[in-house]
C-alpha positions as CSV (number, residue, x, y, z in Angstrom):
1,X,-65.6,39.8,71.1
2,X,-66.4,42.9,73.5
3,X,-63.3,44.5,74.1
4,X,-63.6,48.1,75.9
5,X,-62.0,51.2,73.2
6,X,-60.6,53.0,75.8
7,X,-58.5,50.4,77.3
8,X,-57.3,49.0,73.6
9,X,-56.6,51.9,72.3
10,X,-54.2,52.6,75.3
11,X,-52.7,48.7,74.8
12,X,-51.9,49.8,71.3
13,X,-50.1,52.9,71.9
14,X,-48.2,50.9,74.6
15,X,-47.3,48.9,72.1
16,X,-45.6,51.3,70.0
17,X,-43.7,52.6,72.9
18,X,-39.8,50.6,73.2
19,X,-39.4,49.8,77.0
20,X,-38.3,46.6,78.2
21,X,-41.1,44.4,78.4
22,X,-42.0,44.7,75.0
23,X,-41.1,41.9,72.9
24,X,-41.7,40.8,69.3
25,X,-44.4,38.3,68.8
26,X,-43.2,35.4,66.2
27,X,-47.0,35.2,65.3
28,X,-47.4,38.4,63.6
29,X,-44.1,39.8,62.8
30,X,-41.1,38.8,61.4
31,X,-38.6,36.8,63.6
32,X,-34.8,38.3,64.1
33,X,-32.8,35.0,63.5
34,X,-30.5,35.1,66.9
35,X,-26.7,34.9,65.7
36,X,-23.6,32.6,67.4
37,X,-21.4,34.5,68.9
38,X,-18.5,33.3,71.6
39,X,-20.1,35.0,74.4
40,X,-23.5,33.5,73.5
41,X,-26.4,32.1,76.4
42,X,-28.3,29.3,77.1
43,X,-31.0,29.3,79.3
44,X,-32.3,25.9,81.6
45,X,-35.5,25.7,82.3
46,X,-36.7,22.6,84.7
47,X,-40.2,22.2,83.9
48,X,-43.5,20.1,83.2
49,X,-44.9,21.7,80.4
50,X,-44.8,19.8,77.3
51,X,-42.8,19.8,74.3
52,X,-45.1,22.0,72.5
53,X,-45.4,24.4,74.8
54,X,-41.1,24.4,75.1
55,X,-41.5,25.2,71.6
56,X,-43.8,27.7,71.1
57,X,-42.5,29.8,74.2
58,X,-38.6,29.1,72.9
59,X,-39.2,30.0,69.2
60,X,-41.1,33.2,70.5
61,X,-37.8,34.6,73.0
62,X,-35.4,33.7,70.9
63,X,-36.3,35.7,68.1
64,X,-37.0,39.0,70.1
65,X,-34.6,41.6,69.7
66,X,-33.7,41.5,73.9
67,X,-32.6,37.8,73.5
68,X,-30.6,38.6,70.5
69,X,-29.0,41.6,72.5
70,X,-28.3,39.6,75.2
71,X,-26.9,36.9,72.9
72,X,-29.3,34.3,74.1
73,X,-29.2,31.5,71.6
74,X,-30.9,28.7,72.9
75,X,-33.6,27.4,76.2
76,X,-32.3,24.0,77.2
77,X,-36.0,22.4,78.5
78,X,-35.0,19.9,81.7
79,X,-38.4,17.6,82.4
80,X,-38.8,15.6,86.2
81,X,-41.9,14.4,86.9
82,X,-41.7,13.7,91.0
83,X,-41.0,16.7,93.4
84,X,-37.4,14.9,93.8
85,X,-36.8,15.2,90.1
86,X,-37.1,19.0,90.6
87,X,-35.5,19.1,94.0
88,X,-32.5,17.0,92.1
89,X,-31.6,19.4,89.3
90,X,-32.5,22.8,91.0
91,X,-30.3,21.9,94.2
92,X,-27.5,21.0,92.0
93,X,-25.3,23.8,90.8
94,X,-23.6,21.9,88.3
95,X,-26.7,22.0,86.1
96,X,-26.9,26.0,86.3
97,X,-30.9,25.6,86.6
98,X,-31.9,29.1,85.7
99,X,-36.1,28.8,85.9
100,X,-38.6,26.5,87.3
101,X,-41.6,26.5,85.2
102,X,-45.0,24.9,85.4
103,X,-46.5,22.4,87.7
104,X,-49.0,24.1,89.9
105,X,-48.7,25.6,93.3
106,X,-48.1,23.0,95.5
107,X,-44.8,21.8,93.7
108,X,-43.4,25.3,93.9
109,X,-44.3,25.9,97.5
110,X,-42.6,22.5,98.1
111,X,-39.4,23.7,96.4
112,X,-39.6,26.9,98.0
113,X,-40.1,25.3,101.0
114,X,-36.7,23.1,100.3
115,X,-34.8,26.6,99.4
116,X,-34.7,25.8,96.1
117,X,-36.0,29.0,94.4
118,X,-34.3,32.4,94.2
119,X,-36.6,35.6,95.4
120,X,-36.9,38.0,92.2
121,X,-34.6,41.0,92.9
122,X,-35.1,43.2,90.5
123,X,-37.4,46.2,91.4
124,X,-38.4,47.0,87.6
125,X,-39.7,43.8,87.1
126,X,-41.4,43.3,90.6
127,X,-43.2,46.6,90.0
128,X,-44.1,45.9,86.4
129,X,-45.3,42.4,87.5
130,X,-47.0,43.7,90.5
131,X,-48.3,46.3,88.3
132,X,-49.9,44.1,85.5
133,X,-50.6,40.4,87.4
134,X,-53.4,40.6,89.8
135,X,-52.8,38.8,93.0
136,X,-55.8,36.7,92.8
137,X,-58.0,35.3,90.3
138,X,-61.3,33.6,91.1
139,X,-60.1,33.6,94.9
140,X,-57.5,32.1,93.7
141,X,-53.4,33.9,94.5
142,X,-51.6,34.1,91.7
143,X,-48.2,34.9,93.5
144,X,-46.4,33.7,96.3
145,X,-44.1,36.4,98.7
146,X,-42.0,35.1,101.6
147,X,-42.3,36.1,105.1
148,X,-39.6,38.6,104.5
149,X,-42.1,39.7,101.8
150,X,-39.8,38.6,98.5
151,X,-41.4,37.8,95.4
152,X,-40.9,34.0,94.6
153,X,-43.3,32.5,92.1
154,X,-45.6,34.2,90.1
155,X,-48.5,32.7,87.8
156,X,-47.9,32.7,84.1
157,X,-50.9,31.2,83.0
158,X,-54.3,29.9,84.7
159,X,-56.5,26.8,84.4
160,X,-59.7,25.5,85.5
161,X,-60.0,21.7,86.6
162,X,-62.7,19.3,85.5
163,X,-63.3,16.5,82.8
164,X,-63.9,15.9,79.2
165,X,-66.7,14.3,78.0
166,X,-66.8,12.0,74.8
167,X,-70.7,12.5,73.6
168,X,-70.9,9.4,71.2
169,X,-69.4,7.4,74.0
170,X,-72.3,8.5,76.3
171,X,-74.9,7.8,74.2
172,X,-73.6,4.4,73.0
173,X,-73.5,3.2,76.2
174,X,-76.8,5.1,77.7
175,X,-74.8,7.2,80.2
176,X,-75.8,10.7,81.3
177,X,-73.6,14.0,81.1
178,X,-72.4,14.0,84.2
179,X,-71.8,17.8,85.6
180,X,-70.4,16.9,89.6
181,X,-67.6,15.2,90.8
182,X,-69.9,12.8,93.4
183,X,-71.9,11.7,90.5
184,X,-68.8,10.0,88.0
185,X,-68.6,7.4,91.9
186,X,-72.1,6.2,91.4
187,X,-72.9,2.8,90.3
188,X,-74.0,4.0,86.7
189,X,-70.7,5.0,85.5
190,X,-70.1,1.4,85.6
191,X,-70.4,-0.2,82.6
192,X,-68.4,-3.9,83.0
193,X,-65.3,-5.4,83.6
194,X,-64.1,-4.8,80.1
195,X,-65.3,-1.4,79.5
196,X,-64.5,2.0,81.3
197,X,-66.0,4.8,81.2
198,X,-63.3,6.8,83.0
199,X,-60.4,7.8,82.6
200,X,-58.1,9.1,85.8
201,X,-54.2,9.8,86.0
202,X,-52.4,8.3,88.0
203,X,-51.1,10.9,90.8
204,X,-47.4,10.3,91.0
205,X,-47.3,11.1,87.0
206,X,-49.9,13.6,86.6
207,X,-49.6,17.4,88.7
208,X,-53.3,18.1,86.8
209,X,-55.0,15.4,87.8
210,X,-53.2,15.1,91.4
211,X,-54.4,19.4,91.7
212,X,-58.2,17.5,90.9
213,X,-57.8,14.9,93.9
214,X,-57.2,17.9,95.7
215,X,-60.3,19.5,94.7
216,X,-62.3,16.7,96.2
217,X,-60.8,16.3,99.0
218,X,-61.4,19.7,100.1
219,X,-64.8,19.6,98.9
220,X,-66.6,16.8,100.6
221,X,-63.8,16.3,103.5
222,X,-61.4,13.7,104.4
223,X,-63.6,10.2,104.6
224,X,-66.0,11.1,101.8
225,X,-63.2,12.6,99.3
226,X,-61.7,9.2,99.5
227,X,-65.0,7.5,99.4
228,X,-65.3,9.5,95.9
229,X,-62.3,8.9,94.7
230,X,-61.9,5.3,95.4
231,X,-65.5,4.7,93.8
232,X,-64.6,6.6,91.0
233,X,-61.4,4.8,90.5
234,X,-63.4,1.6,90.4
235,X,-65.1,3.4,87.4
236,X,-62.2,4.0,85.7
237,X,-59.1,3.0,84.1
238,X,-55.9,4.5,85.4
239,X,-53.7,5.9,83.1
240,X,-50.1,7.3,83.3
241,X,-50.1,11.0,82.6
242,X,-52.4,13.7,82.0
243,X,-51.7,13.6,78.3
244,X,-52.9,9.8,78.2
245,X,-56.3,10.0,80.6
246,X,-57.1,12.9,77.9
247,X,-56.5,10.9,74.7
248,X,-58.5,7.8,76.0
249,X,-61.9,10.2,75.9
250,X,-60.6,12.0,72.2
251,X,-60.2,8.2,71.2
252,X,-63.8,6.7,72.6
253,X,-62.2,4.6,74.5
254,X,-63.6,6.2,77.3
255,X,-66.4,8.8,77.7
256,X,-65.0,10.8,80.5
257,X,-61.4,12.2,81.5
258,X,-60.2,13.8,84.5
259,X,-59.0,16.9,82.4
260,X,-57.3,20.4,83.4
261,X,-58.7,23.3,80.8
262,X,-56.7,23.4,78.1
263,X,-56.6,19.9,77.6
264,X,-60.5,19.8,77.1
265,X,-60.0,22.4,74.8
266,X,-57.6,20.0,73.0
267,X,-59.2,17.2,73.2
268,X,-62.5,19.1,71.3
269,X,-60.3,20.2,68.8
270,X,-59.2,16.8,68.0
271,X,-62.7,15.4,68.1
272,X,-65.7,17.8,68.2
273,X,-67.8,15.2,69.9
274,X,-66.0,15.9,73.1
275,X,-66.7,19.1,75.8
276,X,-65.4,20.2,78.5
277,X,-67.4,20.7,81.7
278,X,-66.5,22.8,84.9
279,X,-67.9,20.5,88.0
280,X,-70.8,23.2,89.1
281,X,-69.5,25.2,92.2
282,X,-66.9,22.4,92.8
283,X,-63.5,23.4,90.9
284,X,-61.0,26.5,91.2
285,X,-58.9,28.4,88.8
286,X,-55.2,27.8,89.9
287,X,-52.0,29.9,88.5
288,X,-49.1,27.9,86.6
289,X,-45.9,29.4,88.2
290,X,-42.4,30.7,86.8
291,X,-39.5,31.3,89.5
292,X,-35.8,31.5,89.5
293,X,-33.8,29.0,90.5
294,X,-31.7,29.1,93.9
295,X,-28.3,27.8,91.4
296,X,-29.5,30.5,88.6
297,X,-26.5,30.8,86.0
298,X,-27.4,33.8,83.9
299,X,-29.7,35.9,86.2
300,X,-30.1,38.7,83.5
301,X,-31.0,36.5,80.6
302,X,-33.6,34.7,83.1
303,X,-34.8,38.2,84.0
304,X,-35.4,38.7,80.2
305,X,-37.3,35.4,79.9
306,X,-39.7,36.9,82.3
307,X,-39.9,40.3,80.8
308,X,-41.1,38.2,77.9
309,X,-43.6,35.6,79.8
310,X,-45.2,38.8,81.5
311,X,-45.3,40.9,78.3
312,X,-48.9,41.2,76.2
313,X,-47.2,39.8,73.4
314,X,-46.0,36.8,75.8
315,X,-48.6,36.1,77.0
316,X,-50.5,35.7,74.0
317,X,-47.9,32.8,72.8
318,X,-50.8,30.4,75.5
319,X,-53.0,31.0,72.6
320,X,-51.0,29.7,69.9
321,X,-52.8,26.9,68.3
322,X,-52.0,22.8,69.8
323,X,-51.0,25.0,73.5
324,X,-54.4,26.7,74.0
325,X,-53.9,27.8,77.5
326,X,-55.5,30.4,79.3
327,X,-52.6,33.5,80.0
328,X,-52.6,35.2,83.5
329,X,-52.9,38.6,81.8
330,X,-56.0,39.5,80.0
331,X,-53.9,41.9,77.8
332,X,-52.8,38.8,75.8
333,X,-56.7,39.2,74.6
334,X,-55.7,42.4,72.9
335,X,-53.1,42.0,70.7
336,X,-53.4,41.4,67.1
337,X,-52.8,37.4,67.3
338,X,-55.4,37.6,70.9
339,X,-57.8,39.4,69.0
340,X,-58.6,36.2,66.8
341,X,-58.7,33.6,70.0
342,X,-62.5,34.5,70.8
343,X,-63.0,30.9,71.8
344,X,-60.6,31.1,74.2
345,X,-61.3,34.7,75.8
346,X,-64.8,33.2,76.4
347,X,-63.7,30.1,78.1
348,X,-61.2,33.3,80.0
349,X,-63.9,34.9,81.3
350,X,-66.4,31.8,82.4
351,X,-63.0,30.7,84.2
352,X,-62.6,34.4,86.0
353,X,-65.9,34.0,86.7
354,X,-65.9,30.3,88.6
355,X,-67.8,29.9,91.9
356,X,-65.3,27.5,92.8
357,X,-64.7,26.0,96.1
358,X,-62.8,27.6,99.2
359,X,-59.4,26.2,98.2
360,X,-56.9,26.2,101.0
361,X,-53.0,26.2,99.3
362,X,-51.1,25.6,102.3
363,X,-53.4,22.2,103.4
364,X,-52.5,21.3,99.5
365,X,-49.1,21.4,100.1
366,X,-49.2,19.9,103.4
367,X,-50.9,16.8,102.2
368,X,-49.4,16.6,98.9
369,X,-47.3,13.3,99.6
370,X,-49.7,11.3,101.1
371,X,-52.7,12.5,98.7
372,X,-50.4,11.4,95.9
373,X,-49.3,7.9,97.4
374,X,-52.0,6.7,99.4
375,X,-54.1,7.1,96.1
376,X,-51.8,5.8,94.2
377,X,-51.4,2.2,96.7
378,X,-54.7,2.0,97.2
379,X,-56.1,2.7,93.6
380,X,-54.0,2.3,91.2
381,X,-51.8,-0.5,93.0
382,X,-55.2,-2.6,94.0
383,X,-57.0,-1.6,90.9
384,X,-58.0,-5.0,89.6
385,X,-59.2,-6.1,92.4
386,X,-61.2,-3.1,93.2
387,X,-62.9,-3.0,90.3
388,X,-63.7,-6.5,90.6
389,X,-65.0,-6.0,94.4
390,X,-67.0,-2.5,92.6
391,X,-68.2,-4.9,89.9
392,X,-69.7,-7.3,92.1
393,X,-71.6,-4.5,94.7
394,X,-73.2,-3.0,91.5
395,X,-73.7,-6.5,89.8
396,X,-75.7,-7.8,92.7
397,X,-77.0,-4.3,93.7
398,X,-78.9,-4.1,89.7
399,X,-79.7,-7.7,89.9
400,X,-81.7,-7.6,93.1
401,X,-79.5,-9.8,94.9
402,X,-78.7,-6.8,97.7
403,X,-81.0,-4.4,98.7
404,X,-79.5,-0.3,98.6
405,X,-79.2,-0.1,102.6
406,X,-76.2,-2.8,102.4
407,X,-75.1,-1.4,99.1
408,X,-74.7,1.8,100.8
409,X,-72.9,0.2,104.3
410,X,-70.6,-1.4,101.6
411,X,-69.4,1.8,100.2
412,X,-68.9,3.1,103.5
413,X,-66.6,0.2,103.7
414,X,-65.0,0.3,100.2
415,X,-64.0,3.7,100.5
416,X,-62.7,3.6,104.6
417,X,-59.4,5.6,105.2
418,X,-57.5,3.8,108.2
419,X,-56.2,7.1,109.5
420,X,-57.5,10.6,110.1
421,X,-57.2,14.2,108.5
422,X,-55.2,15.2,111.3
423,X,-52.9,12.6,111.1
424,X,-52.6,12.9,107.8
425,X,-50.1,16.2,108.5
426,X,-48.3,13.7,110.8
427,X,-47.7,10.8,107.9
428,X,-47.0,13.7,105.5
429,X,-43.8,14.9,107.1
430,X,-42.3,11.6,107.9
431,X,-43.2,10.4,104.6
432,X,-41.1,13.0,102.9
433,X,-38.2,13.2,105.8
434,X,-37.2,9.7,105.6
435,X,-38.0,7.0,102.6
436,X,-37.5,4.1,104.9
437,X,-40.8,5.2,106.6
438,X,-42.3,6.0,103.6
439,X,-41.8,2.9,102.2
440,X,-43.4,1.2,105.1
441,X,-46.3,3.5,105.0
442,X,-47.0,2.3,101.2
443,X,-46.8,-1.4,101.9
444,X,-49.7,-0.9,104.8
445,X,-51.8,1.2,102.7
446,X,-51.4,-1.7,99.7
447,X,-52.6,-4.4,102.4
448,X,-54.9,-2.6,103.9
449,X,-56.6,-1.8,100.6
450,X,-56.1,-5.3,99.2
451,X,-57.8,-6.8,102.9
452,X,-60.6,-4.5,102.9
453,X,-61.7,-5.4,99.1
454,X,-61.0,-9.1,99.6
455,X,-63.3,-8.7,102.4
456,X,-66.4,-7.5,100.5
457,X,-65.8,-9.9,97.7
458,X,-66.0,-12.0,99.9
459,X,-68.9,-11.4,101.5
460,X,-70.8,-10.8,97.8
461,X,-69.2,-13.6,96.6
462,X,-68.6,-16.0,98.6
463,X,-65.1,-17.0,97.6
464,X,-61.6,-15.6,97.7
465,X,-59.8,-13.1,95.5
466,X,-55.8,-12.5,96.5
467,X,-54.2,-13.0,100.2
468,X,-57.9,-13.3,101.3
469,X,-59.4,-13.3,105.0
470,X,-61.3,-16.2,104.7
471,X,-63.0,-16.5,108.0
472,X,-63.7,-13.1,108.5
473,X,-66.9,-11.0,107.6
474,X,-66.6,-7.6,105.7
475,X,-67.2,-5.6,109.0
476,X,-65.3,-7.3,111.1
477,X,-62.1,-7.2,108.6
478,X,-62.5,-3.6,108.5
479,X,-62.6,-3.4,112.2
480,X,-59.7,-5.5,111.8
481,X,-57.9,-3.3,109.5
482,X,-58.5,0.3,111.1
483,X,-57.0,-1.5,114.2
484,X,-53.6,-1.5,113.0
485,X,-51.2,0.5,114.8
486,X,-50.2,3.8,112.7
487,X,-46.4,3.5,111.8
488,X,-45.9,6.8,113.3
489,X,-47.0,5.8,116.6
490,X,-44.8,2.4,116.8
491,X,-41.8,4.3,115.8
492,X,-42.2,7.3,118.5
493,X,-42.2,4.6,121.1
């Protein structure tokens, strides 16, 4: 590992200076065992990190002498999965939610956006974080400040989005490494009904995957991210967390997963027939947030919690063996436990240095709902029957039975979106305002999804799937479908 003299030599004799962002690291030194006392403090932490990383990060604090001085005996870990969830426990002040941790940018601009997170206060640890986090990484910002120019959220670790790939899995069934996002949609990656050689989360139960759906969207645009990512659902099975789409690829059951960083390092930990591939110029690096929350109960002990996070020795806890994360300060590199995590500080520096995409936060955030919802009714709801419709273009497209012009006017068709990017801002807003709407939103993206795969089944196969149009051509149903009046406009009038 290169590491410049200068700049450790002046990390180690920080190190030996008491201050109070300097905490003990449970890796290489010897833990003080907190004690009971009447007056001790529990911390509550909503969050969607893991149980391993709860315990790494908890075992870490709690035996630092600042937790045992503030008589901090214990982190209570709170997990939601949906943006309510969150919204649910942090606007409540009967559960005395003191952090929000983990779950990418766009849920924390959400809560923020709901008044749900507390602006850091405390000068010595806004100019120490200011001091030590950059702003942004890889173009991308690793803090977010209010229009009054408060600190509200600020990365504690960083990730990379791409897949996994299971190599045995490949060659068994003849398939190429893929290395772009466009090419996992193509008629290759399908193998046959049975067998998949994808594996995707679905959104409402996966931030990491949802932050990748993102990605493409941004990337090709509106009509052809969807065209993507309905193809490449066809590919794949859908899974119901990130933690599952990665075991199917560890396991062989697939050969590629949708897969944030870390859990590609994982997964080639637990089988080194699996890497982890960065989609070439077509991924970004994005910053895991910590904030307090608007009903915190112990603001100094939260305070403390931070000191830690932000800390070298904090920050090195990412590296611990079974979390293998990437930290947000490259000081965590340094320390004596960093120092052996040269895996890892190359991955670091090939993340720092990702030619990603121009990633736009606040479009994220504004399209979060319907990004989540519409892929999840038309996708994941309709998946059967869109793989069967997907089975039958690329049966009849290898077979010879249709030639790659009406292959390609069938994707078009497959993939069709029955309302625009702009409004797509609209549907957002009302779908979070009022669930009655939203509701009816997700029963016309279902039929709408279901019509327009009936329709080329049809057409391919010549007879009917579920609630078919049986008189109808394929173009004509989807004429048919993208006439249907937008919710939005029948309940303006």
């Amino acid at each position: 590992m290169k590491i410049k003299n200068l700049t450790l030599i002046a990390i180690l004799l920080a190190s030996l200076t008491v201050g109070p962002f300097l905490s003990v690291n449970a890796e290489t030194n010897n833990p003080v065992t907190p004690i009971a006392s009447p007056d001790a403090t529990t911390l509550t932490v909503v969050t969607r990190h893991d149980t391993t990383i709860q315990a790494a990060f908890s075992t870490a604090f709690l035996a630092t002498p600042r937790a045992v001085e503030l008589g901090i005996t214990d982190i209570v870990f709170l997990q939601a999965t949906t943006d309510e969830g969150w919204k649910k426990l942090l606007q409540d002040p009967s559960k005395s939610v003191d952090l929000a941790w983990g779950g990418g940018p766009a849920l924390f601009n959400t809560m923020n956006n709901w008044g749900l997170l507390k602006a850091v206060d405390n000068t010595t640890l806004i100019d120490y974080i200011n001091t030590n986090v950059p702003d942004i990484i890889a173009g991308a910002g690793m803090k977010l400040n209010n229009t009054s120019g408060e600190l509200i959220w600020i990365a504690n670790a960083i990730s990379s989005f791409g897949f996994t790939v299971n190599h045995n899995f490949l060659d068994q069934h003849g398939l190429p490494v893929p290395h772009t996002w466009e090419e996992l949609a193509s008629p290759t990656y399908y193998i046959n009904p049975s067998v998949k050689a994808i594996s995707m989360g679905d959104p409402p139960l996966t931030t990491s995957n949802t932050r990748i759906y993102q990605i493409i969207l941004q990337a090709f645009g509106w009509e052809e991210g969807w065209s993507i990512m309905t193809r490449m659902g066809a590919n794949s099975g859908i899974y119901p967390g990130s933690v599952d789409t990665r075991a199917a690829v560890v396991q062989g059951e697939v050969g590629i997963a949708m897969t944030i960083d870390f859990y590609g390092v994982i997964a080639v930990d637990e089988n080194p027939n699996c890497e982890y591939i960065i989609p070439e110029g077509q991924s970004i690096v994005n910053g895991d947030p910590i904030a307090l929350g608007v009903n915190v109960d112990d603001q100094e002990a939260a305070e403390a919690f931070l000191e830690y996070l932000f800390s070298a020795d904090g920050q090195s806890v990412w590296l611990t063996e079974g979390v293998n994360r990437l930290p947000v300060m490259e000081s965590a590199f340094w320390t004596p436990f960093g120092l052996t995590k040269e895996p890892l500080y190359v991955l670091y520096n090939s993340t720092l240095d990702n030619k990603g995409i121009d990633f736009n936060e606040t479009e994220a955030t504004d399209l979060l709902d319907v990004t989540i919802y519409y892929f999840h009714n038309t996708i994941t709801s309709k998946h059967t029957l869109l793989r069967q419709t997907w089975g039958e273009m690329v049966s009849q497209l290898r077979d010879g039975e249709i030639n790659e012009t009406y292959f390609n006017e069938l994707v078009v068709d497959l993939g069709r979106v029955n309302f625009t990017f702009e409004e797509a801002f609209i549907i957002n807003e009302e779908f979070i305002s009022d669930p009655l709407v939203a509701a009816e939103y997700e029963s016309a993206w279902r039929t709408f999804a279901g019509t327009k795969y009936n329709a080329i089944y049809q057409a391919l196969a010549g007879e009917p799937t579920e609630n078919p149009l049986p008189t109808l051509p394929v173009v004509l149903a989807i004429a048919v479908l993208a006439a249907i009046p937008i919710i939005r406009k029948k309940r303006r009038n």
